[in-house]
C-alpha positions as CSV (number, residue, x, y, z in Angstrom):
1,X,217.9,-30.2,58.1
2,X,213.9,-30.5,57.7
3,X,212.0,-29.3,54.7
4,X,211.0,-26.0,57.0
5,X,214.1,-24.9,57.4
6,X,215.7,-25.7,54.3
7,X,212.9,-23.7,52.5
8,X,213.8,-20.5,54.8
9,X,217.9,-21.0,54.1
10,X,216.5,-21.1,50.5
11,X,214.3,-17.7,50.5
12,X,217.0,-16.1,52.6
13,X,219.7,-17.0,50.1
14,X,217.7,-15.4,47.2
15,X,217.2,-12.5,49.4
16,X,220.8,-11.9,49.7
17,X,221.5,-13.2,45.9
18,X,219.3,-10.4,44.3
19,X,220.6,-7.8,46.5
20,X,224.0,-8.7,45.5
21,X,223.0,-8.1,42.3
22,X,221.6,-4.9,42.9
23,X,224.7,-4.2,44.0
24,X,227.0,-4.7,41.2
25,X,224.1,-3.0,39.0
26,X,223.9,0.0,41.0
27,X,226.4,1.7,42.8
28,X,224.2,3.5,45.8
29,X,222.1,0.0,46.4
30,X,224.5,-1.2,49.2
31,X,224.0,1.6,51.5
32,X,221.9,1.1,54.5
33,X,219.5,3.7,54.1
34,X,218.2,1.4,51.0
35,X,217.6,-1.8,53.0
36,X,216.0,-0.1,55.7
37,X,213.3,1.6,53.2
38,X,213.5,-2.0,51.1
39,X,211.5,-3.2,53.9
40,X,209.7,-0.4,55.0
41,X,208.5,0.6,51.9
42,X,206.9,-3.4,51.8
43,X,206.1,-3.7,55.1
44,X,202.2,-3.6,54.0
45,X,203.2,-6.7,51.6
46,X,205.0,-8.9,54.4
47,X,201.4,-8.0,57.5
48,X,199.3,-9.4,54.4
49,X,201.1,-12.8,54.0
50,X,201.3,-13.4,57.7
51,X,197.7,-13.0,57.7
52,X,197.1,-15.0,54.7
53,X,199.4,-18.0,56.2
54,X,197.4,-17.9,59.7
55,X,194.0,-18.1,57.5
56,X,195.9,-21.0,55.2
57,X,197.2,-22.9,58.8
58,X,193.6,-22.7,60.3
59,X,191.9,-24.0,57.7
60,X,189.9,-20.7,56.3
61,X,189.4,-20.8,52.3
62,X,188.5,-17.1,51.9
63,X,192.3,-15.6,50.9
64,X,190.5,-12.6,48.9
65,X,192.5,-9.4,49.8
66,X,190.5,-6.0,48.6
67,X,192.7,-3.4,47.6
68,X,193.9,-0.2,49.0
């Protein structure tokens, strides 16, 4: 397995590792409506790193992000 895909099977495995957690903390976390709105609610915060790794992979410097 290459170093790419072992550090996604990594991040993916925390993922589901702390919402696990969540779980057991907090009886209502497992229900679907909280994923959905887990993601939605950060959707803003996942746009801005794909933008910042496509300025990282083509060689910009300027990763300043002003804030909202």
């Amino acid at each position: 397995m290459s170093r790419r895909h072992m550090t996604l099977l990594i991040t993916v495995a925390v993922l589901v590792l702390l919402y696990a957690a969540g779980g057991i903390y907090f009886k209502n976390f497992l229900r679907i409506p909280v994923i959905i709105n887990l993601f939605g609610d950060n959707a803003f915060t996942g746009i801005t790193a794909v933008g910042m790794t496509f300025v990282i992979i083509s060689g910009g410097i300027d990763l300043s992000v002003g804030s909202a």
